[in-house]
Backbone as JSON Lines, residues from 0, in Angstrom:
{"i":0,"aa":"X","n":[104.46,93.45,55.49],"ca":[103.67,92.31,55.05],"c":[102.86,91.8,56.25]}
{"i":1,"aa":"X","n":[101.43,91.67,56.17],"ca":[100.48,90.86,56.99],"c":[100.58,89.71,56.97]}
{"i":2,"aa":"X","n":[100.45,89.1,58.01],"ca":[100.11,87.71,58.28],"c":[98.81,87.06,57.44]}
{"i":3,"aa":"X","n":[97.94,87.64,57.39],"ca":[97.36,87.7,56.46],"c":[97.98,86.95,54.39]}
{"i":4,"aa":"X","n":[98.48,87.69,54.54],"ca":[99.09,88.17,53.0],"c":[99.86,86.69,53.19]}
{"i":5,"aa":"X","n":[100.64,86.64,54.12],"ca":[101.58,85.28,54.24],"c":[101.2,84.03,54.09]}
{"i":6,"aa":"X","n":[99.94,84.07,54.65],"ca":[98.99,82.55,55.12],"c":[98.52,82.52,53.34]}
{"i":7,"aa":"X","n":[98.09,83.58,52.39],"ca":[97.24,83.78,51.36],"c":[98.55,82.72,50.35]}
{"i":8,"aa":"X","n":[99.9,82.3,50.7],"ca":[100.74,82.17,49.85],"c":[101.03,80.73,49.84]}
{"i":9,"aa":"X","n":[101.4,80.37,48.93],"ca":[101.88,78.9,48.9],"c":[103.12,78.79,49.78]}
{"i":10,"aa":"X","n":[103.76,77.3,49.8],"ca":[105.1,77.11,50.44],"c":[105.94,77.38,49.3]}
{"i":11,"aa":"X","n":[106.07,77.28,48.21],"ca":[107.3,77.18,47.37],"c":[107.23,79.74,46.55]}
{"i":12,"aa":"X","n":[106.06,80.24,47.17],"ca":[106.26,81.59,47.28],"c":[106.62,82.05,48.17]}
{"i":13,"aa":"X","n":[106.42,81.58,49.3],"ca":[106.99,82.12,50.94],"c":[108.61,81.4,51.17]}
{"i":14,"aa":"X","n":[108.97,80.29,50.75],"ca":[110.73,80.17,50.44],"c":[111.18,81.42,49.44]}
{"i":15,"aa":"X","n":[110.75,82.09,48.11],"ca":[111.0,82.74,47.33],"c":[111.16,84.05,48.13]}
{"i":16,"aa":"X","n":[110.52,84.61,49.14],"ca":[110.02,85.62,49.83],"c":[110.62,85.56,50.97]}
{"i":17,"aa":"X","n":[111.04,84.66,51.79],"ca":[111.82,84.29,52.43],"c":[113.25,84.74,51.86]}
{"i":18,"aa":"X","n":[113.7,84.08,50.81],"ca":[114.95,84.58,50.51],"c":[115.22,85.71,50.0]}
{"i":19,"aa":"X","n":[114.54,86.9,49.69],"ca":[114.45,88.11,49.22],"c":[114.65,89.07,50.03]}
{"i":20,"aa":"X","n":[114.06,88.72,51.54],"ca":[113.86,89.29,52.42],"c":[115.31,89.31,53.28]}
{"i":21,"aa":"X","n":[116.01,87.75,53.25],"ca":[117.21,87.51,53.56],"c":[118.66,88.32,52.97]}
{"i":22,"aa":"X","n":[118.23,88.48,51.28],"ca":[118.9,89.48,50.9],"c":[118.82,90.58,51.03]}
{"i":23,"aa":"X","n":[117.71,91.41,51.63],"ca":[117.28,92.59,51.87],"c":[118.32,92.72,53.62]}
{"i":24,"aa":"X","n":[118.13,91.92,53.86],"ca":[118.55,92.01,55.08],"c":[119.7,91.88,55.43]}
{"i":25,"aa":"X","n":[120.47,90.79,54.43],"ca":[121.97,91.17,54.04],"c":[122.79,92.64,53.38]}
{"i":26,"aa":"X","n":[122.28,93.06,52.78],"ca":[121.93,94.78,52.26],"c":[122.04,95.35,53.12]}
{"i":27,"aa":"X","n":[121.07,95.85,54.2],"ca":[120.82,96.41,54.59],"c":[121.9,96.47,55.89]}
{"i":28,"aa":"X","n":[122.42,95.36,56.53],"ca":[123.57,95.38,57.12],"c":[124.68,95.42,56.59]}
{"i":29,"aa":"X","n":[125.31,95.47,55.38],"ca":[126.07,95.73,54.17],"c":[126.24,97.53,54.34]}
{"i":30,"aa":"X","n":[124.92,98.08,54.25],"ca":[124.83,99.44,54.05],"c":[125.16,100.15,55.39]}
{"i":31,"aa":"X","n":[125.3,99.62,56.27],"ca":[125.09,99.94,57.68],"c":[126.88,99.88,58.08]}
{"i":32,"aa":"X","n":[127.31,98.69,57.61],"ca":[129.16,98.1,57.89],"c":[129.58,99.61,56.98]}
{"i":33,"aa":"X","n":[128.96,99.88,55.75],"ca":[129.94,100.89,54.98],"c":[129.24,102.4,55.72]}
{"i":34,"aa":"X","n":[128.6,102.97,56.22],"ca":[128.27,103.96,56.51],"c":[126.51,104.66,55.77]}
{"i":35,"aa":"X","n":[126.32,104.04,55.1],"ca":[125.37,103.95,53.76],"c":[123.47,103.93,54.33]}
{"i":36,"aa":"X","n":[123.89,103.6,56.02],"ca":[122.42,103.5,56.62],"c":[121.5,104.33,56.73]}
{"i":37,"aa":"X","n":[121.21,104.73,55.22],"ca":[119.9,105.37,54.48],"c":[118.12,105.02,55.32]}
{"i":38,"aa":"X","n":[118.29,103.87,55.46],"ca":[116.95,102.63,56.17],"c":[117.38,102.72,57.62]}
{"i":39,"aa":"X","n":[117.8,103.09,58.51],"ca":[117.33,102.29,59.83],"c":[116.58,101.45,60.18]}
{"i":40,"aa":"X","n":[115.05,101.93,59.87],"ca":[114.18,101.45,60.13],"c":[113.21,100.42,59.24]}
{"i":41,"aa":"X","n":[114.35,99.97,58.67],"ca":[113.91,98.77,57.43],"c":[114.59,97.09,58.84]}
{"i":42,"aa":"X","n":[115.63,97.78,58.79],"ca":[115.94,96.75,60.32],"c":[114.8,95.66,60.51]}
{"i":43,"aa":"X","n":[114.07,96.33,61.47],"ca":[112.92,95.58,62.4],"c":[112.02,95.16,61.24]}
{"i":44,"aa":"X","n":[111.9,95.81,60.47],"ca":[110.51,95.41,59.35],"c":[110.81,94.01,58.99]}
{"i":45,"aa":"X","n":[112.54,94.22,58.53],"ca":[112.77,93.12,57.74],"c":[112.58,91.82,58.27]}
{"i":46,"aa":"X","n":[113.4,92.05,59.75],"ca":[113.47,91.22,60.83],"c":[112.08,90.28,60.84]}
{"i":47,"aa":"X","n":[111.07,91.37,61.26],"ca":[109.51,90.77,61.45],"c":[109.02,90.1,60.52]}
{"i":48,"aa":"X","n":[109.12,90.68,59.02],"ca":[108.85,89.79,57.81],"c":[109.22,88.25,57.66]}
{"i":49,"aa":"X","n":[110.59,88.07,58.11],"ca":[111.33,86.7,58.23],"c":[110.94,86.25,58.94]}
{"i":50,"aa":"X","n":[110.32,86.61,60.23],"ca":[109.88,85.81,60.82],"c":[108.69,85.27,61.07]}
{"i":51,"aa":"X","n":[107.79,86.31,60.59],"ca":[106.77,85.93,60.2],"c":[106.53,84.32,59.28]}
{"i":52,"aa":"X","n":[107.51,84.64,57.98],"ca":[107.06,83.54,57.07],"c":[108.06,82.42,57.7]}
{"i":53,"aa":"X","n":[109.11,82.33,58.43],"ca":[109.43,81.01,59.06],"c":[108.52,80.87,60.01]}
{"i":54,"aa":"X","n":[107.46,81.73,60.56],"ca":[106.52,81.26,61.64],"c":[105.52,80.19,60.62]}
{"i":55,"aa":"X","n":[105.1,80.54,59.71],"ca":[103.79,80.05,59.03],"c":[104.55,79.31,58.46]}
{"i":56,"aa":"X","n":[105.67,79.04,57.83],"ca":[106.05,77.86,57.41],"c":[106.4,76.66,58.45]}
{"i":57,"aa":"X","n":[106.39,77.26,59.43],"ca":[106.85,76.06,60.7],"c":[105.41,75.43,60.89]}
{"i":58,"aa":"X","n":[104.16,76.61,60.97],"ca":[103.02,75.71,61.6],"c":[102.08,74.99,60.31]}
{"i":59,"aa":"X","n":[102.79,75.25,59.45],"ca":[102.51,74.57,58.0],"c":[102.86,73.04,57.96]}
{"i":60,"aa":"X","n":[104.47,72.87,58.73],"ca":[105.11,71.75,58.46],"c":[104.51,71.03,59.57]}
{"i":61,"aa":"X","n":[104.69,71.53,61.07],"ca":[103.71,71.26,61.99],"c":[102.38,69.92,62.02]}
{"i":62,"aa":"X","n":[101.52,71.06,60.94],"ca":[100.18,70.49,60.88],"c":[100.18,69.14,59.72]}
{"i":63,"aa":"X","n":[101.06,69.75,58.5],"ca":[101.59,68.53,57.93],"c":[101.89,66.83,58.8]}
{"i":64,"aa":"X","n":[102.81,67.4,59.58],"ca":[103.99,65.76,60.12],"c":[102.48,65.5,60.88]}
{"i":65,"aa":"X","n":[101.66,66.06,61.87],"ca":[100.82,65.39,62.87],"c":[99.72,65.58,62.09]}
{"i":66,"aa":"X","n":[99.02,65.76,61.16],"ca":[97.96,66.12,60.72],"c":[96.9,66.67,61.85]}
{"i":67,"aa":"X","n":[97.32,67.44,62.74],"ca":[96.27,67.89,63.4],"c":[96.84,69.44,63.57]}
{"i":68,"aa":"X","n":[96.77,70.0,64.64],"ca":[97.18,71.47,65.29],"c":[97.92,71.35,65.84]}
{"i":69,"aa":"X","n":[98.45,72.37,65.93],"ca":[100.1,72.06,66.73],"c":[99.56,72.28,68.29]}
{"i":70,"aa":"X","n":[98.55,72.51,68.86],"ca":[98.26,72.61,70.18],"c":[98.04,70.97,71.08]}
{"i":71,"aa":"X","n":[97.44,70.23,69.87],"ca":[97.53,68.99,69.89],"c":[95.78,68.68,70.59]}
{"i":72,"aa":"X","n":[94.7,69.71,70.46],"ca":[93.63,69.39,70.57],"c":[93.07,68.12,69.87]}
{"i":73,"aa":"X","n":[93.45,67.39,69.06],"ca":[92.73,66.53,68.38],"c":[93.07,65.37,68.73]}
{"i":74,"aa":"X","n":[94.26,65.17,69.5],"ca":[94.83,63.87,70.26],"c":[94.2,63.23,70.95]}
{"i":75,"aa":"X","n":[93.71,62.16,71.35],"ca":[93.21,61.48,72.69],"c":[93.97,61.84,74.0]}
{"i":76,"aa":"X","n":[93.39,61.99,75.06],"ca":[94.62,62.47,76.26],"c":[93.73,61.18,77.37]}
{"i":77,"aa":"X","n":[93.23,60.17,77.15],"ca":[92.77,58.81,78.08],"c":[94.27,58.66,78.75]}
């Protein structure tokens, strides 16, 4: 999944996607404890996916609480 694709989504589809991904990822270490590690390399994907959408949901909430950027360009600095 692109960053892209992530930003394109609402907040209440990226929690949905978020938790899918969480179960994927519970699975997938599930499959790994029994011998079953078909995916290796679903690992990192999954990993990156999650974090991706807790990234964009953080700078979502971010821009929300301060209404500006999280860099804080829009602040007065006098």
């Amino acid at each position: 999944m692109k960053a892209a694709e992530v930003r394109a989504k609402d907040d209440s589809e990226l929690a949905e996607e978020l938790l899918k991904l969480r179960q994927e990822q519970f699975n997938l270490r599930m499959q790994a404890a029994t011998g079953q590690g078909a995916r290796p390399d679903q690992f990192g994907k999954v990993r990156r996916d999650i974090a991706r959408i807790k990234t964009i949901l953080r700078e979502r909430q971010s821009v929300d609480k301060n209404g500006s950027d999280k860099d804080g360009a829009d602040k007065d600095q006098a």
